[in-house]
C-alpha positions in Angstrom: 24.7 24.3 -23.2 27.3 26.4 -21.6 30.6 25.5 -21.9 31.5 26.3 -18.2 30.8 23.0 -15.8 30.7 23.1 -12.2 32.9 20.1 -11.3 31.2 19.5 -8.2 27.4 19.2 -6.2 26.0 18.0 -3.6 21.9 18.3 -3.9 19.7 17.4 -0.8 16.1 16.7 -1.2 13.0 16.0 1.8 10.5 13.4 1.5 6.9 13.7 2.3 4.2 12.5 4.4 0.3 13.1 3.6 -1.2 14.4 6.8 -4.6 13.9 5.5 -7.0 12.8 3.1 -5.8 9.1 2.1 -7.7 7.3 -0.6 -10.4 10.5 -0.1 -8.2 12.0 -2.6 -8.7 9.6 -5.1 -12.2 10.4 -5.8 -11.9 14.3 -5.9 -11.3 15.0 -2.0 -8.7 17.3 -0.9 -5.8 16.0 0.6 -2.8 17.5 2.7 0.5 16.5 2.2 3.5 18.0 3.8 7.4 17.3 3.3 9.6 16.0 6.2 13.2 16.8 7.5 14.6 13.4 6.7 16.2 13.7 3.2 18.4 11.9 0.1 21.4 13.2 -0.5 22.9 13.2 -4.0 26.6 13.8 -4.4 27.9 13.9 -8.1 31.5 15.1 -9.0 33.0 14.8 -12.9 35.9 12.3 -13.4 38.4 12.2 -15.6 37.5 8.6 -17.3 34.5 8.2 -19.2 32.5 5.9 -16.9 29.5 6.9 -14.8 30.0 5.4 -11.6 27.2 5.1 -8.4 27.4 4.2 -5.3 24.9 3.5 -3.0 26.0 3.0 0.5 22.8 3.1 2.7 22.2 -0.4 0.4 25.5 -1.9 -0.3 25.3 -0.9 -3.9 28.0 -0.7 -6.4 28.0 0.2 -10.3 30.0 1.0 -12.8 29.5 1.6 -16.6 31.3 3.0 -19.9 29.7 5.8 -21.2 30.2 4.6 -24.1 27.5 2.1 -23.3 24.7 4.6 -24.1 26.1 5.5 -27.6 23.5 3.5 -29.2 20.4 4.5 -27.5 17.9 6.6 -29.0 17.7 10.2 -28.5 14.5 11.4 -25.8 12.3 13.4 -28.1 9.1 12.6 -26.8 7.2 9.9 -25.1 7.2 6.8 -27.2 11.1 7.4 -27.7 11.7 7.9 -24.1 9.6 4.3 -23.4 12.3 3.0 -26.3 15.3 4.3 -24.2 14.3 3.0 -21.3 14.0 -0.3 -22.5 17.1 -0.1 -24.1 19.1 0.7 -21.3 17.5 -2.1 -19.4 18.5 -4.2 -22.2 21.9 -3.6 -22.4 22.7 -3.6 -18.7 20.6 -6.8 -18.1 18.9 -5.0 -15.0 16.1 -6.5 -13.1 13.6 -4.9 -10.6 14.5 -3.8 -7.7 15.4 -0.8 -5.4 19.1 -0.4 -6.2 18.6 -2.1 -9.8 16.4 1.0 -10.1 18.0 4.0 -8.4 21.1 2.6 -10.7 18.5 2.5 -14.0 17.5 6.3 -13.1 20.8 8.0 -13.1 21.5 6.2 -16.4 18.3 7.3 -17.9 18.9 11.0 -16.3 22.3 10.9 -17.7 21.0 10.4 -21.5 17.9 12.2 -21.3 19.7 15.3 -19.3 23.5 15.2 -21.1 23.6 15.3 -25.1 25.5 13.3 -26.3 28.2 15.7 -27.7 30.3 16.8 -24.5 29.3 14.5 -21.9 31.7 13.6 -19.1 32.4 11.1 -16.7 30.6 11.2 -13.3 30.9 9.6 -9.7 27.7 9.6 -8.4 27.1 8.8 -4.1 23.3 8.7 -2.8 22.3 8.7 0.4 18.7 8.7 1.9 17.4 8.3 5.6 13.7 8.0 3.9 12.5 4.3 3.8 12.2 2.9 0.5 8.4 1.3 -0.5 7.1 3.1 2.7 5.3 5.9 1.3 7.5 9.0 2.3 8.0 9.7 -1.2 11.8 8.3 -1.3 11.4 7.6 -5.1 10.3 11.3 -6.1 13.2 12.6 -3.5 15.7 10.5 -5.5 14.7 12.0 -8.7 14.3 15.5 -7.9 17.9 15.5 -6.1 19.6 14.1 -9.0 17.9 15.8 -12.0 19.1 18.8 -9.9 22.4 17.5 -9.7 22.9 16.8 -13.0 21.3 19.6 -14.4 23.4 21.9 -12.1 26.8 20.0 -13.3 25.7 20.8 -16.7 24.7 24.1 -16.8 21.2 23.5 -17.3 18.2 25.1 -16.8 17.4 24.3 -12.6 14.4 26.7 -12.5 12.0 24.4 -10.2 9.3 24.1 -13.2 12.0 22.2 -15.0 13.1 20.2 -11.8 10.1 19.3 -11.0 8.9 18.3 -15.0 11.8 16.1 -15.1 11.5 14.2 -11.8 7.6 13.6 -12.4 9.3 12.0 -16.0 11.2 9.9 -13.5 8.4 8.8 -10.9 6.8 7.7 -14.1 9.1 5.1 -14.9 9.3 3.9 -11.5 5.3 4.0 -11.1 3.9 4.2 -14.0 0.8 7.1 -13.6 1.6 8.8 -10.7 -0.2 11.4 -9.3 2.4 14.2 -9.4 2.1 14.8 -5.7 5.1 13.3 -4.5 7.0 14.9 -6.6 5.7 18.5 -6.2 5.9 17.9 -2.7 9.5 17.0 -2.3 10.9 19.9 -5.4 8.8 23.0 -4.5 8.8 21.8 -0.6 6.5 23.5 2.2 2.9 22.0 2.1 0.8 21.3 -0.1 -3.9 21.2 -0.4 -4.1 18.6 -3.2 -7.3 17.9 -5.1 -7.2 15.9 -8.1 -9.2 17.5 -11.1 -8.6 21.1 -9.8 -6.9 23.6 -11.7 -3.9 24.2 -10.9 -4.4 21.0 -8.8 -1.8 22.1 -5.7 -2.1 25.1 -3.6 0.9 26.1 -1.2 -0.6 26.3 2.5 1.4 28.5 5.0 2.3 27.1 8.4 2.1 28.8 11.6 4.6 26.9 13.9 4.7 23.4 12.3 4.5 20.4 14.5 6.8 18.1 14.8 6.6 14.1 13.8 7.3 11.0 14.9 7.9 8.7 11.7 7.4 5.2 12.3 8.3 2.0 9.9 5.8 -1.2 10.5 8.4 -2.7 8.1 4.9 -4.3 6.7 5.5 -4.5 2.8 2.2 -3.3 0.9 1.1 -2.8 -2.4 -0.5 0.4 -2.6 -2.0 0.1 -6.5 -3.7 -3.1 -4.9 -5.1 -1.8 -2.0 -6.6 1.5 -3.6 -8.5 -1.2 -6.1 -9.5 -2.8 -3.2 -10.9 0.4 -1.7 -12.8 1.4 -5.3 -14.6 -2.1 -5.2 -16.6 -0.7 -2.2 -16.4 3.1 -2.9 -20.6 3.4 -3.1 -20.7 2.1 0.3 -17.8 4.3 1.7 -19.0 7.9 0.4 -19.9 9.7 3.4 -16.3 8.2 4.8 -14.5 9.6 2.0 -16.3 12.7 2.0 -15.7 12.9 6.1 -11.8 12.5 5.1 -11.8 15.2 2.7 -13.3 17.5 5.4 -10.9 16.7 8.2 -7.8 17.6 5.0 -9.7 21.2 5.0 -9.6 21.5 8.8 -6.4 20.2 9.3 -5.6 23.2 6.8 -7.2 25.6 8.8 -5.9 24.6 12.2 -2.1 24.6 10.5 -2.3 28.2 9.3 -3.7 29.1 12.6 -1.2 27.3 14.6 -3.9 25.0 16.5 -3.4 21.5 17.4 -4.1 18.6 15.0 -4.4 15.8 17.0 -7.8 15.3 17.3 -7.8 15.6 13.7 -5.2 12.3 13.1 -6.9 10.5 15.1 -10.5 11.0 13.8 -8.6 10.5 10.4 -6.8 7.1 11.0 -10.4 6.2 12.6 -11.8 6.5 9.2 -9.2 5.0 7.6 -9.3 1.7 9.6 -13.0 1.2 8.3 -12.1 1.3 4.7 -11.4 -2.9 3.2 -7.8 -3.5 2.9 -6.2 -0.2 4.9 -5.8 -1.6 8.6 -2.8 -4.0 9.8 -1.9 -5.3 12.8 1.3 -3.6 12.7 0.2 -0.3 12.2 -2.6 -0.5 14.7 -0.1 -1.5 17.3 2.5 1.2 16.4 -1.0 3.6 16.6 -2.0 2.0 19.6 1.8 2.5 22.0 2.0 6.1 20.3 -1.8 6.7 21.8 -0.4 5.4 25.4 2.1 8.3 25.3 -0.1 10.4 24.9 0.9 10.5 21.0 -2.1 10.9 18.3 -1.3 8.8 15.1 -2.2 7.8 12.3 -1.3 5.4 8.9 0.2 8.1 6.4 -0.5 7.0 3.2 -2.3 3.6 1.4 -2.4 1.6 4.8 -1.7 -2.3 5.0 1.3 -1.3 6.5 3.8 1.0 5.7 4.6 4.1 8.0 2.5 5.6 10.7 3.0 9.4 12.1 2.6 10.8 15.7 2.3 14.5 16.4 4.9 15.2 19.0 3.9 17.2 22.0 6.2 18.9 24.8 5.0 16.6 27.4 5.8 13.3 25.9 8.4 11.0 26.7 10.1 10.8 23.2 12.7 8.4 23.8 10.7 5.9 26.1 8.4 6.1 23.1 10.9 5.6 20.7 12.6 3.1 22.7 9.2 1.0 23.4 8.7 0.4 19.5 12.4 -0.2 18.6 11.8 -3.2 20.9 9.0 -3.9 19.2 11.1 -4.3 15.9 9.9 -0.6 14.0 12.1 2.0 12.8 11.7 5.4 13.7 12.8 8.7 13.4 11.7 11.2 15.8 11.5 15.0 16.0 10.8 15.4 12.8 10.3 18.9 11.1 7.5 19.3 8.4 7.3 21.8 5.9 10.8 22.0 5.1 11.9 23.3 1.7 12.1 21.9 -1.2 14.9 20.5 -3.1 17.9 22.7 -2.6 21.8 22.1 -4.7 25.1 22.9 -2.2 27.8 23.6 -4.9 31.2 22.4 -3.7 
């Protein structure tokens, strides 16, 4: 590692949405999955004193920890060391399960996988995100990416995108498990993204000809996607030419995107589909579907279902902030306006 450090960064990162092809892509059909204009923001600045400090205003989150702390973890070499770390520095920081227990966790087992152990320094660390956590806009692969950036920028590291992205899919892995790698991809390379599992490479980057604008919308539903996708495979014979139907509209949705044509039609045959498969339908998100629709707004569930977040495709002629007024009375969040296709992960130095 270089000697020099850069005592300073601030890293910025988009989420995602999938436009099309939920669940479809599970079983080999494409899928379409764009990032958003709403972002996390990782600040990180080196301190004097050897503590790693994080903050996490958006949740009301303080922590603070020696260095020294990490001293008698084991080094990352490969996976069944990095699986010891990570229990280790659960172990020693008593952490539990949760969204700030986690984002804390991360930049912890960033620090030690990212920072050898000779030469590291103490950090303050400030996150912010406007992407809802558990909602399905990929907030957990935006965290990553922004702060394996971040600390491989103050570092002097490699920041090529390959290694970004390699290092945040390590990350989504401990917060999921098997992920996909779409998320991820998505949110470091940025733009969007046809994504067929099994394919070789399995992404390709899809040019947009003026991108539409969204409107995000939070049912504020919890769901659990892992349970809901089991619940979709227990009936996948009977749901083939559905599936297949979804994977078609992601391919047309492609087309109509490069060519600059409306989608609308598209997201709503989509979410039709969707609402027939067990498990994906919720009140909520039918009724945020169903005031978008009496705007004049086609929508959709983006995503597993059950709940989560629902998109609308913003047109000139709507009434945004009646809209957006009608279903903050209704108890959702929203963001409106909403740019997609963004780039990727990007470090401000300062």
């Amino acid at each position: 590692m270089a000697t020099s450090k850069r005592m300073k960064v601030k890293v910025r990162c988009p989420g995602k949405v999938i436009l099309f092809g939920e669940h479809a892509s599970v079983y080999g059909h494409p899928s379409l999955v764009a990032t958003v204009g709403a972002y996390t923001e990782v600040h990180i600045e080196q301190i004097i004193e050897p503590h790693i400090r994080y903050e996490a205003p958006d949740f009301d989150y303080k922590h603070d920890c020696k260095i020294s702390l990490l001293d008698g973890v084991v080094a990352i070499t490969d996976e069944e060391s990095e699986k010891e770390a990570c229990q280790q520095i659960r172990h020693i920081l008593t952490l539990k399960q949760s969204v700030t227990e986690d984002s804390w966790f991360l930049l912890l087992y960033y620090y030690h996988k990212i920072l050898p152990v000779k030469g590291r320094f103490g950090i303050r660390v400030t996150a912010t995100t406007r992407l809802w956590p558990g909602s399905g806009l990929g907030s957990s692969a935006s965290y990553c990416s922004s702060l394996a950036l971040a600390l491989l920028t103050l570092s002097n590291q490699d920041t090529s995108t390959e290694n970004i992205n390699r290092i945040s899919y390590e990350g989504e892995k401990v917060f999921h498990g098997t992920p996909s790698g779409v998320d991820n991809t998505a949110c470091t390379y940025g733009g969007c993204l046809l994504y067929r599992k099994g394919s070789v490479p399995p992404f390709t980057r899809i040019t947009l000809n003026a991108p539409p604008r969204l409107l995000l919308v939070n049912s504020k539903q919890e769901h659990n996607t892992a349970a809901i996708v089991r619940e979709v495979a227990q009936h996948k014979d009977k749901i083939q030419e559905t599936l297949a139907r979804i994977g078609e509209i992601s391919l047309a949705g492609q087309e109509n995107l490069a060519l600059g044509r409306d989608i609308g039609h598209l997201m709503t045959e989509n979410h039709n589909l969707l609402n027939k498969l067990p498990g994906v339908s919720s009140h909520h998100t039918d009724t945020i579907v169903d005031i978008c629709n009496g705007f004049g707004v086609p929508a959709k569930i983006t995503g597993a279902g059950g709940g989560g977040v629902v998109i609308g495709l913003i047109r000139d002629c709507v009434d945004v902030l009646s809209l957006k007024n009608t279903l903050k009375r209704q108890g959702y969040q929203v963001l409106d306006n909403v740019e997609i296709g963004v780039d990727g992960v990007q470090a401000v130095l300062e």
